[in-house]
C-alpha positions as CSV (number, residue, x, y, z in Angstrom):
1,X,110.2,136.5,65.9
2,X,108.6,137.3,62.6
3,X,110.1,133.6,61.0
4,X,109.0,131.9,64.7
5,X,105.1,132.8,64.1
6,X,105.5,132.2,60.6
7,X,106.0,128.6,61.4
8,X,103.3,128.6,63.9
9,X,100.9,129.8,61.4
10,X,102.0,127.1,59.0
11,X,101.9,124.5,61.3
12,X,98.8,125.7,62.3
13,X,97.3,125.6,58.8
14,X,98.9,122.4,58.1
15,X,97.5,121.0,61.4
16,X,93.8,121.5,60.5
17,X,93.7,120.6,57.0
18,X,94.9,117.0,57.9
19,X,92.3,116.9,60.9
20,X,90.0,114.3,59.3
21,X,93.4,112.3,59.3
22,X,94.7,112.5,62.5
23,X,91.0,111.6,63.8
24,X,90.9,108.4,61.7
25,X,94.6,107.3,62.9
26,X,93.1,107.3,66.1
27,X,90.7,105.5,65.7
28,X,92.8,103.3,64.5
29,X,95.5,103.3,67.5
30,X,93.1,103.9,70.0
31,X,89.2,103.1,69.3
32,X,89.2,106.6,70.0
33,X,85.9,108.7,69.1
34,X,86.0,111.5,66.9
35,X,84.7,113.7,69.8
36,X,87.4,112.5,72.2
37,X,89.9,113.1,69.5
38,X,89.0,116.7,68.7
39,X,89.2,118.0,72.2
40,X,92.4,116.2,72.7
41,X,94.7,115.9,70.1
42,X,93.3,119.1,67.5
43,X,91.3,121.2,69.9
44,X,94.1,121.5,72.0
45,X,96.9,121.4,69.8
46,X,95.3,124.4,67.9
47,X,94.4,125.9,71.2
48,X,98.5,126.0,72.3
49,X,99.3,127.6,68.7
50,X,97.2,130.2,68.9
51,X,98.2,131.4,72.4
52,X,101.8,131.0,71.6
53,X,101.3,133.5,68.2
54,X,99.2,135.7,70.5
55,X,101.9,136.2,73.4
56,X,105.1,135.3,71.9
57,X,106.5,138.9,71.3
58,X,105.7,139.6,75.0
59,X,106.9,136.5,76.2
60,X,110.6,137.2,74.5
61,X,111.2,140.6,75.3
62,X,114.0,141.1,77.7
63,X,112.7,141.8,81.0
64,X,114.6,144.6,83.4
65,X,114.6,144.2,86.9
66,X,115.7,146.2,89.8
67,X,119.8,146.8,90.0
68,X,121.5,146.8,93.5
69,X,122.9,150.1,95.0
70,X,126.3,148.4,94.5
71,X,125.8,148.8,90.7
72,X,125.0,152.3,90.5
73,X,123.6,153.8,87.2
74,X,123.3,149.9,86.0
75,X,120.6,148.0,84.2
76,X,119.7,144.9,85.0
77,X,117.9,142.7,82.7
78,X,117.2,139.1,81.9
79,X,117.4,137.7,78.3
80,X,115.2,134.3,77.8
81,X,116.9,132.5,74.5
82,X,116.7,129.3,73.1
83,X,119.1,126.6,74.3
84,X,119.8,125.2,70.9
85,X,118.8,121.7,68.9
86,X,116.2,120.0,71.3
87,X,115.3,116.3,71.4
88,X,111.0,115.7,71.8
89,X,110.2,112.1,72.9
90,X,106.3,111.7,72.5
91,X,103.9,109.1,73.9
92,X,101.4,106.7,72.8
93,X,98.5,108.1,74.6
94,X,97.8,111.4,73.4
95,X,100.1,111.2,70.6
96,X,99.6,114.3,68.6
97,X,98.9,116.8,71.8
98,X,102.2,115.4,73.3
99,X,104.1,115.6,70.8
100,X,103.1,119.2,69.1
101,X,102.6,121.2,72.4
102,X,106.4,120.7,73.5
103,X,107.0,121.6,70.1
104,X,105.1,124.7,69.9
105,X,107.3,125.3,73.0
106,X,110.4,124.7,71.4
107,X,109.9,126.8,68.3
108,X,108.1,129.6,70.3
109,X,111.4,130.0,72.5
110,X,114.0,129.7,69.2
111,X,115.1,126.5,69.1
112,X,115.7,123.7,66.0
113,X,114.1,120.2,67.0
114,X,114.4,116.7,66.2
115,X,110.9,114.5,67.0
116,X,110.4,111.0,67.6
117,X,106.9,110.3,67.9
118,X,106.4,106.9,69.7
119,X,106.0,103.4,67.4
120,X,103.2,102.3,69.9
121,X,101.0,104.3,68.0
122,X,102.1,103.3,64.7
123,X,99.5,105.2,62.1
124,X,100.0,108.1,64.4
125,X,103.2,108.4,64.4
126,X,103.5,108.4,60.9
127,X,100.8,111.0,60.0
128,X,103.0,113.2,62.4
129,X,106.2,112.3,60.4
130,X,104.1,113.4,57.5
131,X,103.1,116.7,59.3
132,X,106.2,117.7,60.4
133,X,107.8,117.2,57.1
134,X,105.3,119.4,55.1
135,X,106.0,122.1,57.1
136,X,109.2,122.0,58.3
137,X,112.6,122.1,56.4
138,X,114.8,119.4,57.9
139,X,117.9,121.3,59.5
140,X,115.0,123.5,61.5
141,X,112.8,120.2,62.7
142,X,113.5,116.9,61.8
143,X,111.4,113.5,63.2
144,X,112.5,110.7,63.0
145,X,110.3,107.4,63.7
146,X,111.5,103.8,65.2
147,X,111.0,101.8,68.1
148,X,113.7,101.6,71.3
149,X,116.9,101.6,69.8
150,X,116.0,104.5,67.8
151,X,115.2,106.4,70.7
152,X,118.3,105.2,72.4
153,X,120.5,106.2,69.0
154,X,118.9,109.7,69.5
155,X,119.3,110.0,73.5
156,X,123.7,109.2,72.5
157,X,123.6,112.3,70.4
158,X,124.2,115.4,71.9
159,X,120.8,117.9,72.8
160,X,120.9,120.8,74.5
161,X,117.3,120.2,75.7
162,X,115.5,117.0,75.7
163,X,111.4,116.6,76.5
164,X,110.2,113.1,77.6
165,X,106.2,112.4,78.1
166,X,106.0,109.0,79.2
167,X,106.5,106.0,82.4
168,X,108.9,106.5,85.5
169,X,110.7,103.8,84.1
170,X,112.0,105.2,80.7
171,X,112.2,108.8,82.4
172,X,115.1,107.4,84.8
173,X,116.4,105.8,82.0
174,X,116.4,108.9,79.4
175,X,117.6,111.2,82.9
176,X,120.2,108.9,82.8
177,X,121.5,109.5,79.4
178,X,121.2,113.4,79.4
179,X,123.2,113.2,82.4
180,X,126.0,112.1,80.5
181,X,126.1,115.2,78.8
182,X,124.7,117.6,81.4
183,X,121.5,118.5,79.6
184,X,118.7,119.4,81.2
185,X,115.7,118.1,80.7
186,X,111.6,118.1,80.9
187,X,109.7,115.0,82.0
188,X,106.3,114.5,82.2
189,X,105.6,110.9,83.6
190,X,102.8,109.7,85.8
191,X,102.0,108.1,88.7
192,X,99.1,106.6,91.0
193,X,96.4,109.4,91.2
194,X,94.2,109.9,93.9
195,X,90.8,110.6,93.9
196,X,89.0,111.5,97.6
197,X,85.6,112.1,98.3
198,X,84.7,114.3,100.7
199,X,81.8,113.8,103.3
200,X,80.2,117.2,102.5
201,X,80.0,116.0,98.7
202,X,77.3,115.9,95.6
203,X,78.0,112.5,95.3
204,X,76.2,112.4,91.6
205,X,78.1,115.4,90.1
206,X,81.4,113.7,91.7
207,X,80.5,110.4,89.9
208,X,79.8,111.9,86.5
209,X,82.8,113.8,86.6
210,X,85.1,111.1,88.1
211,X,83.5,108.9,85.6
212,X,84.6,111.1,82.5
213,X,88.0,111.7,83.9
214,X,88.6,108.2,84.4
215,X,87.2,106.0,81.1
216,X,87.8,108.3,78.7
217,X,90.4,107.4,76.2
218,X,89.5,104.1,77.9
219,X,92.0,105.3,80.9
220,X,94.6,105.6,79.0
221,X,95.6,109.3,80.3
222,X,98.6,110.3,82.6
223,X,96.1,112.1,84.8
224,X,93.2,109.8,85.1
225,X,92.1,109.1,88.9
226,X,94.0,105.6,89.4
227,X,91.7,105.2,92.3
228,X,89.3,106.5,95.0
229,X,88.8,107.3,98.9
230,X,85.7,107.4,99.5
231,X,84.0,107.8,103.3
232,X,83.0,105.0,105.1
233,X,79.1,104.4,104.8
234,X,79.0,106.1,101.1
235,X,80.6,103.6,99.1
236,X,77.5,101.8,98.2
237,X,75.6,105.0,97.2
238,X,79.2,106.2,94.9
239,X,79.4,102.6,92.5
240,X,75.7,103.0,92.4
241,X,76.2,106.5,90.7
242,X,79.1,105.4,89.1
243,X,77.5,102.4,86.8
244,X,74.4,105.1,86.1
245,X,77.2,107.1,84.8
246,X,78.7,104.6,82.8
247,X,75.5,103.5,81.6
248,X,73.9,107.5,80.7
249,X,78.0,107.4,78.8
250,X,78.4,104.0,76.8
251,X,75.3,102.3,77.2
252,X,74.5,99.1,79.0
253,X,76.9,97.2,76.4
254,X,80.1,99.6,76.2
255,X,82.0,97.5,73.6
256,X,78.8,98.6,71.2
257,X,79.6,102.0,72.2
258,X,81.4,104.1,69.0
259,X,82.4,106.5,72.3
260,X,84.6,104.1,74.1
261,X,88.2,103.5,72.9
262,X,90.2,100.6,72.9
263,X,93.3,99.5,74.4
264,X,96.4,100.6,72.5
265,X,97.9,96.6,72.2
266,X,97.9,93.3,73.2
267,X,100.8,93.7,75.8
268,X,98.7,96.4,77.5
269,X,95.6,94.2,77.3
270,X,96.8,91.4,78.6
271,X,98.9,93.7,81.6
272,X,95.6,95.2,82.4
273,X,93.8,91.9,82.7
274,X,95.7,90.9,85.1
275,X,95.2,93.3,87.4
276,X,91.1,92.3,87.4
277,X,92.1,89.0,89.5
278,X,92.2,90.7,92.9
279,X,89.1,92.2,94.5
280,X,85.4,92.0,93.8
281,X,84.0,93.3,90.4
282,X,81.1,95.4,91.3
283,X,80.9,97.4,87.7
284,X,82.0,96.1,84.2
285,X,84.5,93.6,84.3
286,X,84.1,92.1,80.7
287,X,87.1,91.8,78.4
288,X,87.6,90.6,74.4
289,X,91.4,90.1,73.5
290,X,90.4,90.4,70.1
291,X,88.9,93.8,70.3
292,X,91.8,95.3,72.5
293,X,88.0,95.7,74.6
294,X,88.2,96.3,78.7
295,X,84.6,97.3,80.0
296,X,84.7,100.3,82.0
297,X,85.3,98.2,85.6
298,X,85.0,99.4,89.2
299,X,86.4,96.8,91.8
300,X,86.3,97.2,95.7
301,X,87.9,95.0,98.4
302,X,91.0,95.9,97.3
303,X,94.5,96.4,99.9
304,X,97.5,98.5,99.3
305,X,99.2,94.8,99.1
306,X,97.4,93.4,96.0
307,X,99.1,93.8,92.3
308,X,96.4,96.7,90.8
309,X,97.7,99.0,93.9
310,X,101.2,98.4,93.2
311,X,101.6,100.2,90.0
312,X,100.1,103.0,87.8
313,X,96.7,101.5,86.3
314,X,96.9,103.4,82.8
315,X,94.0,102.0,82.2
316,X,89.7,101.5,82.2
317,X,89.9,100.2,85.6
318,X,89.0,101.9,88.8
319,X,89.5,100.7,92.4
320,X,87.4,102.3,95.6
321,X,88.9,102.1,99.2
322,X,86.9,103.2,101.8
323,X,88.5,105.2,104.8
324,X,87.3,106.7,108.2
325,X,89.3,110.1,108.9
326,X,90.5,112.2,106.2
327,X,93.9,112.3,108.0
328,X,94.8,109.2,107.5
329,X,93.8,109.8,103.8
330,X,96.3,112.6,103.9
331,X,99.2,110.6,105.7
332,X,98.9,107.4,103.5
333,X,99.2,109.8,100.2
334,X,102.4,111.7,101.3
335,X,104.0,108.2,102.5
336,X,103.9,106.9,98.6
337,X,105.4,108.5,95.2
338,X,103.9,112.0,94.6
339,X,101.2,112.1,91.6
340,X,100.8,113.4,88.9
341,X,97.6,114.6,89.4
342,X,95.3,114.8,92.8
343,X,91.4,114.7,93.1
344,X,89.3,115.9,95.6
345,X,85.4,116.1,95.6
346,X,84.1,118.4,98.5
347,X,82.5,121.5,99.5
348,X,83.9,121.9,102.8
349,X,86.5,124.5,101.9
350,X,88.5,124.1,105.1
351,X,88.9,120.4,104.0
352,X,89.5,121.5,100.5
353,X,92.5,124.1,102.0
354,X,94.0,121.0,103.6
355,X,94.0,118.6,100.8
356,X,95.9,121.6,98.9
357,X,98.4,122.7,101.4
358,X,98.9,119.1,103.4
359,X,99.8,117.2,100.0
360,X,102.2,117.3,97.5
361,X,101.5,116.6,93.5
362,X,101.9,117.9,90.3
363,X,98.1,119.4,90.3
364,X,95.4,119.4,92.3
365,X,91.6,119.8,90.4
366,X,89.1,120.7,93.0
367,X,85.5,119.1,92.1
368,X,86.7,118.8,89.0
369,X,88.7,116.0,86.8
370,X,91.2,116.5,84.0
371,X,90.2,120.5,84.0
372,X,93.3,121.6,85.4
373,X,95.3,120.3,82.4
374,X,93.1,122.4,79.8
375,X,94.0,125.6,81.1
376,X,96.5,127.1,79.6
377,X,97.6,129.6,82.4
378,X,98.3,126.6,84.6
379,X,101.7,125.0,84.4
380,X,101.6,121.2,83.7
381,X,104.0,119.1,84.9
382,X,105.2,116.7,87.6
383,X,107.2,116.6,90.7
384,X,109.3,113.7,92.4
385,X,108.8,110.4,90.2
386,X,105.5,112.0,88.7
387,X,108.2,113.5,86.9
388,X,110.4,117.2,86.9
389,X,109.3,120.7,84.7
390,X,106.8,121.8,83.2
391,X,104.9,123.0,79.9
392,X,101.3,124.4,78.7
393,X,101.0,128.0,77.5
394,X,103.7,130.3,78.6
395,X,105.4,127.4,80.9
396,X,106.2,125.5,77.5
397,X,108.2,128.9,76.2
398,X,109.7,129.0,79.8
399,X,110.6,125.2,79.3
400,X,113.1,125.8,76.4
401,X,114.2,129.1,76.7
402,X,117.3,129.3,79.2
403,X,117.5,132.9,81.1
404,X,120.4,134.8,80.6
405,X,121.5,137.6,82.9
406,X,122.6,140.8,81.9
407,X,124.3,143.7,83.6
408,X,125.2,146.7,81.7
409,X,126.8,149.3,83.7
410,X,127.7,153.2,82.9
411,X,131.6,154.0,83.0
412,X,130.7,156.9,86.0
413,X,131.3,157.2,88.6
414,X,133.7,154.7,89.5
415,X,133.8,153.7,93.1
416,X,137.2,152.3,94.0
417,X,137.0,151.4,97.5
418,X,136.1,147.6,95.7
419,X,139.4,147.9,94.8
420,X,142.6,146.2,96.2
421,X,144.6,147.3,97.8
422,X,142.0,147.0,101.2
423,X,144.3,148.3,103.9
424,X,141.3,149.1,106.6
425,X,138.3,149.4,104.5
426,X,136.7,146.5,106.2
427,X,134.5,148.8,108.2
428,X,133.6,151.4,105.7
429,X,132.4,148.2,103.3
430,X,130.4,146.7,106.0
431,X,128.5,149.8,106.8
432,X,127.8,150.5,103.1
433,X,126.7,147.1,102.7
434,X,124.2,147.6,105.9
435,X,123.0,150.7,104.5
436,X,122.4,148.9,100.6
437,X,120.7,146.0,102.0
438,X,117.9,147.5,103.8
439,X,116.9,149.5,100.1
């Protein structure tokens, strides 16, 4: 424990000294504002390090629970211990926040780690490579940086653990390669998120707060809405609220805005800009290749059928469908992949009880966007193809520690009727079993 939180604590001290650092490489990968990048990548990082020093004794001790009849004067207890060397995969996106948090996991629960942060975000991922080697010796966590076949090299080593954040598509293809080896696994991938407006609604604190969830980091977050349901008759009044939003945010010329980040590259850019040819533009809609620059856009007259509907958005661009009955809301969410994330905007609390118990996704926010993921009591993860596991706070210990049961048992009294030989003890066992399973 004591050589656990000592590496926490250096980490942690480590950490802040290179903040001015990690803020300026993101700016650099991302456009990202220093704001933005504090509460994201150091806020929350630091944030994850202190709760894991604070609970991490409590969190490891072996927890007793109740022992059967059957095992008289036993103790039962269950040991949580690390599973060995594990293999963190990070992302683009939040590079710093997905890459440390696993590993404050990882180090909280025991284990030795090998990193690879990811090469989209090139001056990130070699400031981590830098942080990781100040404070950690190499045989306790090594990173290791390269593109695709690095990460492949890596995934045809042996882990006992391996943590993925990224796309459905890698994550079957990284599932795949711990299955030749049996290791389980954490993946955190992402999906189409849903956004529904209720009809009992404050449509201008929904818009704000929709409007922050979705453009910042210029969309470019696993649990940004991907689109909207909105209720018949109140779509006009939401894009109005939504481009006064965008307008009270980044101004009436966002690329001037030194709040509004850029696209990570040119393939991105040029995947996103294709997805603005179907529907009508009713917000934003500008682009510059040359700045990596997507306005903040909002686009109705869209169908389930067209391209931008088809696949996860990941980016500054935010579709509204309009719908009639909240049921069919419901139905056409649970017949499509489960999300990562789910939004609702209502203060009809029967409605908000149904949204929670009729759908199925990784987390639900309630009047609220991205919240959820900031609280550290609240598991994060995924389910279905918005990915399997979870991590934050005490779920990230959870995450890498495997639970070991243990039975230790007194020498007295010894009750041989267990024993062979049986002869006619069928009936004495069953009515001792009747009697022990109603304690």
């Amino acid at each position: 424990m004591d050589f656990r939180v000592e590496k926490l604590k250096k980490l942690k001290e480590v950490y802040l000294k290179r903040e001015k650092d990690i803020i300026e490489v993101l700016k650099k990968d991302l456009g990202r504002s220093p704001v933005e990048s504090y509460m994201a990548e150091i806020g929350a990082v630091v944030e994850e390090i202190n709760y894991a020093i604070k609970n991490l004794r409590s969190w490891a001790k072996p927890q007793k629970v109740k022992t059967p009849l059957m095992s008289f004067r036993g103790n039962s207890y269950i040991y949580l211990e690390p599973y060995g060397v594990s293999l963190i995969l990070g992302t683009w996106n939040y590079p710093f926040s997905v890459t440390f948090c696993p590993l404050i996991g990882s180090i909280a629960a025991g284990n030795c780690s090998v990193v690879k942060p990811s090469e989209v975000s090139k001056n990130s991922s070699k400031l981590i490579a830098e942080i990781i080697k100040e404070v950690f010796d190499e045989e306790y966590v090594a990173v290791v940086e390269g593109g695709p076949e690095t990460a492949q090299a890596l995934l045809d080593e042996k882990f006992d653990y391996i943590f993925h954040t990224g796309s459905v598509a890698v994550g079957k293809i990284i599932m795949q390669a711990a299955s030749r080896n049996l290791t389980p696994l954490t993946l955190e991938l992402g999906g189409k998120n849903p956004c529904i407006i209720g009809k009992q609604v404050d449509m201008e604190t929904a818009a704000r707060r929709i409007a922050w969830g979705k453009y910042v980091n210029a969309g470019q977050t696993c649990i940004a809405p991907d689109h909207i349901f909105v209720p018949r008759g109140m779509k006009e009044d939401l894009i109005s609220k939504l481009k006064r939003c965008l307008e009270e945010f980044y101004g009436s010329d966002p690329i001037s805005s030194p709040d509004y980040a850029r696209i990570v590259n040119e393939a991105h850019f040029e995947r996103l800009s294709k997805l603005l040819g179907k529907g009508k533009i009713v917000v934003g809609g500008q682009t510059d290749k040359e700045k990596l620059y997507i306005a903040p856009t909002v686009i109705k007259g869209v169908s389930w059928e067209d391209p931008i509907m088809q696949e996860e958005i990941f980016g500054p661009i935010l579709p509204i469908i309009e719908y009639d009955d909240l049921s069919d809301v419901i139905l056409g969410i649970n017949s499509r992949p489960k999300p990562l994330a789910l939004y609702f905007f209502s203060k009809d609390k029967e409605a908000q009880e149904r949204i929670v118990s009729q759908t199925s996704s990784g987390g639900v926010c309630i009047n609220a966007t991205l919240f959820h993921n900031l609280n550290r009591n609240l598991p994060f993860g995924g389910v279905g193809e918005s990915g399997m596991g979870s991590y934050h706070g005490r779920a990230s210990f959870d995450a890498f520690s495997y639970k070991k049961s243990v039975l230790n048992k007194s020498f007295r009294p010894e009750i041989k009727m267990v024993y062979p030989p049986y002869g006619n003890k069928l009936g004495l066992i069953r009515n001792i079993w009747g009697i022990i399973s109603n304690f």
